[in-house]
C-alpha positions as CSV (number, residue, x, y, z in Angstrom):
1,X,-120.0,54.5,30.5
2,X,-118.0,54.4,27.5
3,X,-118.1,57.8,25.3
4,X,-118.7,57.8,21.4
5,X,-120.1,60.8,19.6
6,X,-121.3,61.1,15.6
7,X,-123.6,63.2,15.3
8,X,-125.0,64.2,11.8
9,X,-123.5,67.6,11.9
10,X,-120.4,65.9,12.3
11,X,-120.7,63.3,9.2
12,X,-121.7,66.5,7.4
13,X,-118.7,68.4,8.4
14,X,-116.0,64.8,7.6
15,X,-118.1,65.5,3.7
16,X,-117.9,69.0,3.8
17,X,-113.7,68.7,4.3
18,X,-113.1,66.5,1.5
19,X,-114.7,68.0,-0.8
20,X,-113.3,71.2,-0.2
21,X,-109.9,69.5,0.1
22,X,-108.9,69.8,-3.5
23,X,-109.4,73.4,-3.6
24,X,-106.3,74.3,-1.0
25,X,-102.4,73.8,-1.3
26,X,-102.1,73.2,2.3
27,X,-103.6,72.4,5.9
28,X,-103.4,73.9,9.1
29,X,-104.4,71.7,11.6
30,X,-105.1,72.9,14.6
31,X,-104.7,70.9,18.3
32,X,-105.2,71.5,21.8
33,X,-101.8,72.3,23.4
34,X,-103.0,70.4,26.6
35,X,-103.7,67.7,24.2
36,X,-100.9,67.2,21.7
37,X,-102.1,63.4,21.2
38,X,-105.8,63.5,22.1
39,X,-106.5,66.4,19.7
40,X,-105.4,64.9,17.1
41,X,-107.8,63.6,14.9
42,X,-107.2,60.3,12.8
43,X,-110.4,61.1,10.5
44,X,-108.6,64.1,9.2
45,X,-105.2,62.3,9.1
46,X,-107.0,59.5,6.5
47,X,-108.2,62.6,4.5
48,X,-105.6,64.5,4.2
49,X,-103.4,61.9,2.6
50,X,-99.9,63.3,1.6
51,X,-101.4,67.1,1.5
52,X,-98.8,69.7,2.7
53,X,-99.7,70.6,6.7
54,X,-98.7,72.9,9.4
55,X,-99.7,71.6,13.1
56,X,-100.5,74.4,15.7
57,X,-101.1,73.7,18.5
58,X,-103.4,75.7,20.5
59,X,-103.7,77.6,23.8
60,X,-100.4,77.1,25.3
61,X,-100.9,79.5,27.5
62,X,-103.0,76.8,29.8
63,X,-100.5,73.8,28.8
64,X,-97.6,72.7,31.3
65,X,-94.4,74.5,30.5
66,X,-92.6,71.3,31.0
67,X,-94.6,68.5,29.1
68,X,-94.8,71.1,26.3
69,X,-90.8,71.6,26.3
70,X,-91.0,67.8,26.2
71,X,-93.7,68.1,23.4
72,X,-91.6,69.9,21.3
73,X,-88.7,67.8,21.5
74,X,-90.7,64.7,20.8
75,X,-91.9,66.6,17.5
76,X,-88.4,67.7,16.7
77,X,-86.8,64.2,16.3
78,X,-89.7,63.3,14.3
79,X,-89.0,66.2,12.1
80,X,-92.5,67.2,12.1
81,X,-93.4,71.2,12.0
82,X,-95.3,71.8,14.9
83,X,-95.9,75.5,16.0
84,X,-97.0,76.5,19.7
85,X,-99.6,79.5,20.1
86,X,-101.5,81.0,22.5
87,X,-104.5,83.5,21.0
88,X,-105.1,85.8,24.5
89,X,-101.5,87.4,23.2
90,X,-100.9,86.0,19.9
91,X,-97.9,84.6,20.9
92,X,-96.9,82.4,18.0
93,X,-99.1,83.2,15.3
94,X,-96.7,85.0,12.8
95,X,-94.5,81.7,13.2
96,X,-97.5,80.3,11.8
97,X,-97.6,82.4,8.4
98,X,-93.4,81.8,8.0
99,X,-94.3,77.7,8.5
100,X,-96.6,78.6,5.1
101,X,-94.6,79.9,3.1
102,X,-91.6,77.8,3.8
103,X,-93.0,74.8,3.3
104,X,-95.2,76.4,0.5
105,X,-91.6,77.5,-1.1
106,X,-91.3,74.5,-3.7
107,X,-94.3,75.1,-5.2
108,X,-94.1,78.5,-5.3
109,X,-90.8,78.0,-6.8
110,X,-92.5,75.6,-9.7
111,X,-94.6,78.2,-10.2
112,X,-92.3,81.2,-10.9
113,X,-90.0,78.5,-12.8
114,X,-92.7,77.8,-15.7
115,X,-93.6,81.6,-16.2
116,X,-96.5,81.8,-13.5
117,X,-97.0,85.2,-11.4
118,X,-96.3,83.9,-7.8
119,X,-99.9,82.3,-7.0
120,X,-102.1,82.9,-4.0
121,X,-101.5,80.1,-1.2
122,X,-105.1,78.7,-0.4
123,X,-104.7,76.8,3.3
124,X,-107.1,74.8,4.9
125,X,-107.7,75.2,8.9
126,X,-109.2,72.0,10.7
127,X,-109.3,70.9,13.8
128,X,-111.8,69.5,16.4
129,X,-114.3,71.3,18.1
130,X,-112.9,73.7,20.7
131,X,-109.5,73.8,19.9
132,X,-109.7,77.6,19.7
133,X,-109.5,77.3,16.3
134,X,-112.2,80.6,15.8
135,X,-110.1,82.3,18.2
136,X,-106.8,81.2,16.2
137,X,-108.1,82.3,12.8
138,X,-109.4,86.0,14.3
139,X,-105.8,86.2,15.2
140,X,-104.0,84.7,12.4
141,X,-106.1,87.1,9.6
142,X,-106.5,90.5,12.1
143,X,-110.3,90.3,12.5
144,X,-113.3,88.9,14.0
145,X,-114.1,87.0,10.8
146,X,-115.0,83.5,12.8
147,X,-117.5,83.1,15.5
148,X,-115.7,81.7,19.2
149,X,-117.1,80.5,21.9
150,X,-116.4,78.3,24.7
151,X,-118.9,75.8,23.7
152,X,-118.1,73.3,21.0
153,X,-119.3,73.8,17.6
154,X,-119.5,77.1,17.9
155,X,-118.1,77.9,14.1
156,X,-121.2,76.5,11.6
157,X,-119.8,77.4,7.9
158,X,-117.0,77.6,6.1
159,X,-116.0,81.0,4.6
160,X,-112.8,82.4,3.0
161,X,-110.6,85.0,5.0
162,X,-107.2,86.7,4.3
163,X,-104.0,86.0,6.0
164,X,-102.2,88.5,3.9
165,X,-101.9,89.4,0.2
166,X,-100.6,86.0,0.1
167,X,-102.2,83.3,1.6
168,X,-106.1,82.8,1.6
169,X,-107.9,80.7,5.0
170,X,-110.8,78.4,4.5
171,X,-111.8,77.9,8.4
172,X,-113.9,74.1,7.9
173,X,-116.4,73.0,10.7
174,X,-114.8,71.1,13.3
175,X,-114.2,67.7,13.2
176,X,-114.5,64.5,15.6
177,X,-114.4,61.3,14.5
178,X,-116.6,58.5,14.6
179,X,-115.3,56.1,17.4
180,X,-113.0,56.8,20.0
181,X,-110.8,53.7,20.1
182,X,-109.2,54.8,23.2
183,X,-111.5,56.2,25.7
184,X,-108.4,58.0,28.0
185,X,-108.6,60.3,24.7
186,X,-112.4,60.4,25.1
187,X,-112.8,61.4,29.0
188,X,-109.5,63.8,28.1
189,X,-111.8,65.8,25.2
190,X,-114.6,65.7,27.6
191,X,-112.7,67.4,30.3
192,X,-111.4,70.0,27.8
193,X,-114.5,70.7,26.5
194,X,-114.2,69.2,23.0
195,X,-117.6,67.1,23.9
196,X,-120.9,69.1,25.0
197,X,-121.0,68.6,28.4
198,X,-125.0,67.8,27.7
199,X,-123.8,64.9,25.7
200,X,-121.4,63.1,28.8
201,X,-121.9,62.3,32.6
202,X,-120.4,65.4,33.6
203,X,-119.9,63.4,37.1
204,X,-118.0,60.7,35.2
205,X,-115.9,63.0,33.7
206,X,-115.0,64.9,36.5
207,X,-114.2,62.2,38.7
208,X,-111.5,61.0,35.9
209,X,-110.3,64.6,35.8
210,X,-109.4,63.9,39.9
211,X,-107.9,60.9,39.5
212,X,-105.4,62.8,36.8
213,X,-105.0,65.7,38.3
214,X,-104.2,63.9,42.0
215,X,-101.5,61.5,40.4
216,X,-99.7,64.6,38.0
217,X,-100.8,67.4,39.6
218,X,-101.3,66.6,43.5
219,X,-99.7,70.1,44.9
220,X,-101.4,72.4,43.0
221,X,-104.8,70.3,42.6
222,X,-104.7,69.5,46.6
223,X,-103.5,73.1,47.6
224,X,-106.3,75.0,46.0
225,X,-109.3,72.6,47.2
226,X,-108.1,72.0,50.6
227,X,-107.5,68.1,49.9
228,X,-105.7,65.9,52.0
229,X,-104.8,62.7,50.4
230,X,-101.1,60.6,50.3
231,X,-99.5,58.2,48.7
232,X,-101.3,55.1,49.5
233,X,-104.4,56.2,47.6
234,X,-102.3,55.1,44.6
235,X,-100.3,51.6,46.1
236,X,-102.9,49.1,45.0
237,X,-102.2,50.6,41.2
238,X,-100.1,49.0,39.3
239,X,-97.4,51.0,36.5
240,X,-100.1,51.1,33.8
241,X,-102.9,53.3,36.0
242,X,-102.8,55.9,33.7
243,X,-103.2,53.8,31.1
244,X,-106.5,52.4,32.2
245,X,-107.9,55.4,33.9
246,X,-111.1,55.7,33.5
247,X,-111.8,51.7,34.6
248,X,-110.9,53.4,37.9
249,X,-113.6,56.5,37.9
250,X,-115.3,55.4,40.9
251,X,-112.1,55.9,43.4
252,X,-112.6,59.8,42.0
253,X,-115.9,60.3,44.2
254,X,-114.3,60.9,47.3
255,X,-111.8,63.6,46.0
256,X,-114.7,65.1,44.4
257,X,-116.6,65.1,47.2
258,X,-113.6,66.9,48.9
259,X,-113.8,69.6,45.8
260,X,-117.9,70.0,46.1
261,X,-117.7,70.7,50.3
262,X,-114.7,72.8,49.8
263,X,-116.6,75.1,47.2
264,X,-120.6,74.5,49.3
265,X,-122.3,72.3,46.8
266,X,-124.5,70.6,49.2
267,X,-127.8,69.5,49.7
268,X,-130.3,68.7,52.3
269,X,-128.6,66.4,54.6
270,X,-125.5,67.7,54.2
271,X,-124.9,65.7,50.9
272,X,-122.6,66.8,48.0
273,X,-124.7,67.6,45.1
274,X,-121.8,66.0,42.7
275,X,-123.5,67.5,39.5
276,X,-122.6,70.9,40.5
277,X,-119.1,69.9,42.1
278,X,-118.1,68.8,38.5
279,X,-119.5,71.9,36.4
280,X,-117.8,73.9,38.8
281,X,-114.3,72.0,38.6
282,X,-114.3,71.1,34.9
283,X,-115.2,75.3,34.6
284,X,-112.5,76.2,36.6
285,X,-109.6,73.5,35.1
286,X,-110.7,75.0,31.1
287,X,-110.3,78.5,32.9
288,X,-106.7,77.8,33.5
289,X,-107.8,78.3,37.4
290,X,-106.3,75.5,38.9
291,X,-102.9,75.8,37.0
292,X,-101.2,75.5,33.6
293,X,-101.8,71.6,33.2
294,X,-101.7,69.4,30.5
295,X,-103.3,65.7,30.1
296,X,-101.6,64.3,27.1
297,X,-98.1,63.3,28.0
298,X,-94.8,62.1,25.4
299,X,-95.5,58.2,26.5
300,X,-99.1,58.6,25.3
301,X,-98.1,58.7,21.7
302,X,-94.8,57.2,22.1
Protein backbone atom coordinates (compact mmCIF):
# COMPACT_ATOMS: atom_id res chain seq x y z
CA UNK A 1 0.00 0.00 0.00
CA UNK A 2 1.75 2.95 -1.24
CA UNK A 3 2.29 5.75 1.56
CA UNK A 4 1.51 9.65 0.99
CA UNK A 5 0.69 11.96 3.78
CA UNK A 6 -0.60 15.91 3.55
CA UNK A 7 -2.30 16.62 6.11
CA UNK A 8 -3.67 20.24 6.74
CA UNK A 9 -1.36 20.87 9.56
CA UNK A 10 1.28 20.23 7.25
CA UNK A 11 0.15 22.62 4.25
CA UNK A 12 -0.16 25.07 7.19
CA UNK A 13 3.25 24.58 8.40
CA UNK A 14 4.97 24.58 4.18
CA UNK A 15 2.77 28.53 4.58
CA UNK A 16 3.91 29.19 7.82
CA UNK A 17 7.88 28.63 6.57
CA UNK A 18 7.73 30.98 3.74
CA UNK A 19 6.42 33.50 5.17
CA UNK A 20 8.59 33.58 7.96
CA UNK A 21 11.49 33.01 5.50
CA UNK A 22 12.31 36.61 4.82
CA UNK A 23 12.70 37.43 8.32
CA UNK A 24 16.06 35.09 8.98
CA UNK A 25 19.75 35.31 7.44
CA UNK A 26 20.11 31.71 7.52
CA UNK A 27 18.67 28.00 7.84
CA UNK A 28 19.42 25.18 9.91
CA UNK A 29 18.04 22.25 8.51
CA UNK A 30 17.93 19.55 10.39
CA UNK A 31 18.05 15.57 9.21
CA UNK A 32 17.89 12.26 10.63
CA UNK A 33 21.51 10.90 10.77
CA UNK A 34 20.09 7.38 9.92
CA UNK A 35 18.57 9.11 7.06
CA UNK A 36 20.99 11.47 5.41
CA UNK A 37 18.89 11.19 2.00
CA UNK A 38 15.37 10.24 3.23
CA UNK A 39 15.28 13.18 5.71
CA UNK A 40 15.76 15.39 3.42
CA UNK A 41 13.05 17.28 2.36
CA UNK A 42 12.70 18.64 -1.35
CA UNK A 43 9.59 21.09 -0.21
CA UNK A 44 11.99 23.01 1.94
CA UNK A 45 14.84 22.71 -0.65
CA UNK A 46 12.26 24.67 -3.33
CA UNK A 47 11.74 27.26 -0.49
CA UNK A 48 14.74 27.99 0.53
CA UNK A 49 16.12 28.97 -2.80
CA UNK A 50 19.74 30.33 -2.53
CA UNK A 51 19.25 31.25 1.41
CA UNK A 52 22.45 30.63 3.43
CA UNK A 53 22.09 26.91 5.29
CA UNK A 54 23.74 24.77 7.75
CA UNK A 55 22.75 20.84 7.57
CA UNK A 56 22.82 18.82 10.90
CA UNK A 57 22.23 15.96 10.95
CA UNK A 58 20.66 14.44 13.84
CA UNK A 59 20.96 11.55 16.39
CA UNK A 60 24.16 10.08 15.33
CA UNK A 61 24.37 8.41 18.20
CA UNK A 62 21.89 5.53 16.65
CA UNK A 63 23.48 5.94 12.94
CA UNK A 64 26.12 3.30 11.67
CA UNK A 65 29.70 4.46 12.40
CA UNK A 66 30.71 3.37 9.07
CA UNK A 67 27.92 4.57 6.53
CA UNK A 68 28.21 7.87 8.48
CA UNK A 69 32.14 8.00 7.97
CA UNK A 70 31.04 7.30 4.35
CA UNK A 71 28.33 10.08 4.73
CA UNK A 72 30.68 12.56 5.52
CA UNK A 73 32.93 11.90 2.87
CA UNK A 74 30.25 11.98 0.23
CA UNK A 75 29.28 15.61 1.74
CA UNK A 76 32.88 16.59 1.72
CA UNK A 77 33.57 16.27 -2.08
CA UNK A 78 30.38 18.08 -2.59
CA UNK A 79 31.68 20.79 -0.51
CA UNK A 80 28.50 20.93 1.39
CA UNK A 81 28.68 21.87 5.37
CA UNK A 82 27.14 19.14 6.99
CA UNK A 83 27.49 18.87 10.82
CA UNK A 84 26.95 15.40 12.87
CA UNK A 85 25.21 15.65 16.42
CA UNK A 86 23.83 13.61 18.74
CA UNK A 87 21.55 15.53 21.64
CA UNK A 88 21.72 12.63 24.57
CA UNK A 89 25.46 14.25 24.98
CA UNK A 90 25.53 17.16 22.86
CA UNK A 91 28.11 15.93 21.01
CA UNK A 92 28.36 18.29 18.04
CA UNK A 93 26.27 21.12 18.83
CA UNK A 94 28.84 23.98 19.45
CA UNK A 95 30.19 22.89 15.86
CA UNK A 96 26.93 23.95 14.96
CA UNK A 97 27.08 27.75 16.35
CA UNK A 98 30.95 27.98 14.62
CA UNK A 99 29.17 26.65 11.02
CA UNK A 100 26.90 30.18 11.83
CA UNK A 101 29.02 32.40 12.13
CA UNK A 102 31.47 31.35 9.52
CA UNK A 103 29.30 31.16 6.91
CA UNK A 104 27.44 34.20 8.40
CA UNK A 105 31.06 36.04 8.20
CA UNK A 106 30.48 38.01 4.82
CA UNK A 107 27.60 39.53 5.81
CA UNK A 108 28.65 40.33 8.97
CA UNK A 109 31.62 41.77 7.31
CA UNK A 110 29.16 44.01 4.94
CA UNK A 111 27.76 45.08 7.86
CA UNK A 112 30.64 46.35 9.93
CA UNK A 113 32.14 47.74 6.40
CA UNK A 114 29.13 50.34 5.88
CA UNK A 115 29.22 51.62 9.61
CA UNK A 116 26.61 49.05 11.04
CA UNK A 117 27.15 47.68 14.87
CA UNK A 118 27.66 43.91 14.20
CA UNK A 119 23.89 42.77 13.71
CA UNK A 120 22.10 39.90 15.40
CA UNK A 121 22.13 36.60 13.18
CA UNK A 122 18.39 35.45 12.96
CA UNK A 123 18.55 31.48 11.72
CA UNK A 124 15.86 29.39 10.80
CA UNK A 125 15.63 25.61 12.15
CA UNK A 126 13.50 23.19 9.88
CA UNK A 127 13.26 19.92 9.43
CA UNK A 128 10.73 16.99 9.28
CA UNK A 129 8.81 15.72 12.01
CA UNK A 130 10.91 13.71 14.45
CA UNK A 131 14.23 14.49 13.47
CA UNK A 132 14.98 15.48 17.10
CA UNK A 133 14.87 18.74 16.03
CA UNK A 134 13.03 19.90 19.80
CA UNK A 135 15.65 17.97 21.32
CA UNK A 136 18.36 19.75 19.01
CA UNK A 137 17.16 23.23 19.78
CA UNK A 138 16.97 22.56 23.86
CA UNK A 139 20.54 21.73 23.30
CA UNK A 140 21.75 24.21 20.89
CA UNK A 141 20.09 27.41 23.11
CA UNK A 142 20.72 25.73 26.96
CA UNK A 143 17.05 25.24 27.80
CA UNK A 144 13.91 23.40 27.56
CA UNK A 145 12.42 26.13 25.32
CA UNK A 146 10.81 23.40 22.66
CA UNK A 147 8.52 20.66 23.44
CA UNK A 148 10.07 16.76 22.41
CA UNK A 149 8.62 13.95 22.16
CA UNK A 150 8.97 10.70 20.40
CA UNK A 151 5.83 11.17 18.50
CA UNK A 152 5.84 13.21 15.38
CA UNK A 153 4.60 16.66 15.54
CA UNK A 154 5.18 17.11 18.77
CA UNK A 155 6.47 21.00 18.36
CA UNK A 156 3.01 23.08 17.32
CA UNK A 157 4.37 26.86 17.08
CA UNK A 158 6.96 28.77 16.21
CA UNK A 159 8.71 30.88 18.85
CA UNK A 160 12.08 32.84 19.07
CA UNK A 161 14.96 31.46 21.34
CA UNK A 162 18.64 32.51 22.01
CA UNK A 163 21.59 30.75 20.87
CA UNK A 164 23.89 33.38 22.33
CA UNK A 165 24.11 37.18 22.41
CA UNK A 166 24.58 36.50 18.76
CA UNK A 167 22.43 34.47 16.93
CA UNK A 168 18.51 34.32 17.47
CA UNK A 169 16.54 30.56 16.64
CA UNK A 170 13.07 30.55 15.13
CA UNK A 171 12.26 26.66 15.65
CA UNK A 172 9.24 26.30 12.50
CA UNK A 173 6.77 23.32 12.62
CA UNK A 174 7.99 20.34 10.91
CA UNK A 175 7.71 19.76 7.52
CA UNK A 176 6.85 16.69 5.11
CA UNK A 177 6.08 17.14 1.77
CA UNK A 178 3.21 16.46 -0.31
CA UNK A 179 4.10 13.17 -2.35
CA UNK A 180 6.69 10.87 -1.68
CA UNK A 181 8.03 10.14 -5.16
CA UNK A 182 10.07 7.30 -3.98
CA UNK A 183 8.29 5.19 -1.50
CA UNK A 184 11.89 3.35 -0.13
CA UNK A 185 12.03 6.98 1.47
CA UNK A 186 8.41 6.64 2.59
CA UNK A 187 8.55 3.04 4.36
CA UNK A 188 12.28 4.38 5.67
CA UNK A 189 10.36 7.66 7.52
CA UNK A 190 7.78 5.24 8.61
CA UNK A 191 10.20 3.00 10.32
CA UNK A 192 11.97 5.96 11.89
CA UNK A 193 8.99 7.37 13.14
CA UNK A 194 8.70 10.50 10.91
CA UNK A 195 4.98 9.14 10.03
CA UNK A 196 2.41 8.40 12.95
CA UNK A 197 2.30 5.04 13.18
CA UNK A 198 -1.72 5.48 13.29
CA UNK A 199 -1.48 6.84 9.79
CA UNK A 200 0.62 3.45 8.12
CA UNK A 201 0.21 -0.44 8.30
CA UNK A 202 2.52 -0.78 11.05
CA UNK A 203 2.68 -4.54 9.73
CA UNK A 204 3.72 -3.25 6.27
CA UNK A 205 6.20 -1.33 7.60
CA UNK A 206 7.73 -3.65 9.75
CA UNK A 207 8.00 -6.35 7.42
CA UNK A 208 10.15 -3.81 5.04
CA UNK A 209 12.20 -3.00 8.16
CA UNK A 210 13.16 -7.06 8.07
CA UNK A 211 13.87 -7.27 4.81
CA UNK A 212 16.54 -4.21 5.39
CA UNK A 213 17.71 -5.13 8.38
CA UNK A 214 18.33 -9.11 7.16
CA UNK A 215 20.26 -7.99 3.86
CA UNK A 216 22.61 -5.01 5.91
CA UNK A 217 22.30 -5.99 9.13
CA UNK A 218 21.86 -9.90 9.34
CA UNK A 219 24.35 -10.57 12.49
CA UNK A 220 23.17 -8.29 14.69
CA UNK A 221 19.34 -8.37 13.52
CA UNK A 222 19.49 -12.41 13.56
CA UNK A 223 21.56 -12.62 16.83
CA UNK A 224 19.22 -10.73 19.01
CA UNK A 225 15.82 -12.44 17.74
CA UNK A 226 17.09 -15.83 17.54
CA UNK A 227 16.68 -16.02 13.57
CA UNK A 228 17.99 -18.43 11.49
CA UNK A 229 17.95 -17.61 7.84
CA UNK A 230 20.97 -17.84 4.89
CA UNK A 231 21.90 -16.77 1.90
CA UNK A 232 19.46 -18.23 -0.38
CA UNK A 233 16.62 -16.20 1.06
CA UNK A 234 18.13 -13.46 -1.10
CA UNK A 235 19.34 -15.63 -4.68
CA UNK A 236 16.15 -15.08 -6.59
CA UNK A 237 16.97 -11.08 -6.09
CA UNK A 238 18.48 -9.51 -8.47
CA UNK A 239 21.40 -6.31 -7.86
CA UNK A 240 18.61 -3.75 -7.61
CA UNK A 241 16.60 -5.48 -4.39
CA UNK A 242 17.16 -2.63 -2.42
CA UNK A 243 16.15 -0.51 -4.83
CA UNK A 244 12.68 -1.99 -5.06
CA UNK A 245 12.13 -2.96 -1.58
CA UNK A 246 9.04 -2.59 -0.55
CA UNK A 247 7.51 -4.46 -3.89
CA UNK A 248 8.98 -7.41 -1.86
CA UNK A 249 7.13 -6.75 1.70
CA UNK A 250 5.38 -9.97 1.71
CA UNK A 251 8.85 -12.22 1.91
CA UNK A 252 9.22 -10.05 5.45
CA UNK A 253 6.23 -12.09 7.20
CA UNK A 254 8.17 -14.97 7.93
CA UNK A 255 11.16 -13.15 9.58
CA UNK A 256 8.57 -11.34 11.44
CA UNK A 257 6.90 -14.09 12.49
CA UNK A 258 10.37 -15.29 13.80
CA UNK A 259 10.72 -11.73 15.76
CA UNK A 260 6.78 -11.97 17.28
CA UNK A 261 7.46 -15.92 18.71
CA UNK A 262 10.83 -14.97 19.88
CA UNK A 263 9.37 -11.95 21.98
CA UNK A 264 5.49 -14.20 22.84
CA UNK A 265 3.19 -12.26 20.66
CA UNK A 266 0.80 -14.98 20.14
CA UNK A 267 -2.69 -15.76 19.97
CA UNK A 268 -5.11 -18.48 20.41
CA UNK A 269 -3.83 -21.17 18.23
CA UNK A 270 -0.55 -20.48 18.66
CA UNK A 271 -0.70 -17.65 15.90
CA UNK A 272 1.62 -14.51 15.80
CA UNK A 273 -0.37 -11.53 16.45
CA UNK A 274 1.81 -9.58 13.76
CA UNK A 275 0.43 -6.10 15.01
CA UNK A 276 2.16 -6.41 18.18
CA UNK A 277 5.37 -8.12 16.69
CA UNK A 278 5.84 -4.78 14.66
CA UNK A 279 5.15 -2.17 17.46
CA UNK A 280 7.41 -4.00 19.47
CA UNK A 281 10.33 -4.16 16.73
CA UNK A 282 9.86 -0.77 15.15
CA UNK A 283 10.02 0.38 19.26
CA UNK A 284 13.00 -1.36 19.81
CA UNK A 285 15.01 -0.35 16.27
CA UNK A 286 14.00 3.81 17.14
CA UNK A 287 15.40 2.79 20.70
CA UNK A 288 18.78 2.12 19.31
CA UNK A 289 18.10 -1.64 20.78
CA UNK A 290 18.93 -3.65 18.08
CA UNK A 291 22.20 -1.74 17.09
CA UNK A 292 23.53 1.63 15.71
CA UNK A 293 21.91 1.18 12.08
CA UNK A 294 21.32 3.31 9.45
CA UNK A 295 18.84 2.91 6.23
CA UNK A 296 19.94 5.56 3.94
CA UNK A 297 23.18 4.56 2.21
CA UNK A 298 25.90 6.90 -0.20
CA UNK A 299 24.32 4.98 -3.57
CA UNK A 300 20.93 6.16 -2.45
CA UNK A 301 21.65 9.73 -3.37
CA UNK A 302 24.52 9.07 -5.56
Amino acid sequence: MPIQWFPGHMARARRVLSENLRLCDIVIEIRDARLPYSSSNPEINRLLGDKPRVIVLNKNDLADPVITEEWKEFYTEKNIPVIFTDCRSGSGVKEVVKAINDKMQPYIQKCIAKGRKKPVIKAMAVGIPNVGKSSFINKITGRAGAKTGDKPGVTRNIQWLNINPDIMLLDMPGLLWPKFEDQNCAYKLAASGAIKDDISDVTEIACYLCLLLAKRYREAFFGRYGIDLDDSFFEKYDDGYLECLYTHIADGVPILETVGRKRGCLIKGGEVDLTRASNILLDEFRGGKIGRISLDFTEDEK
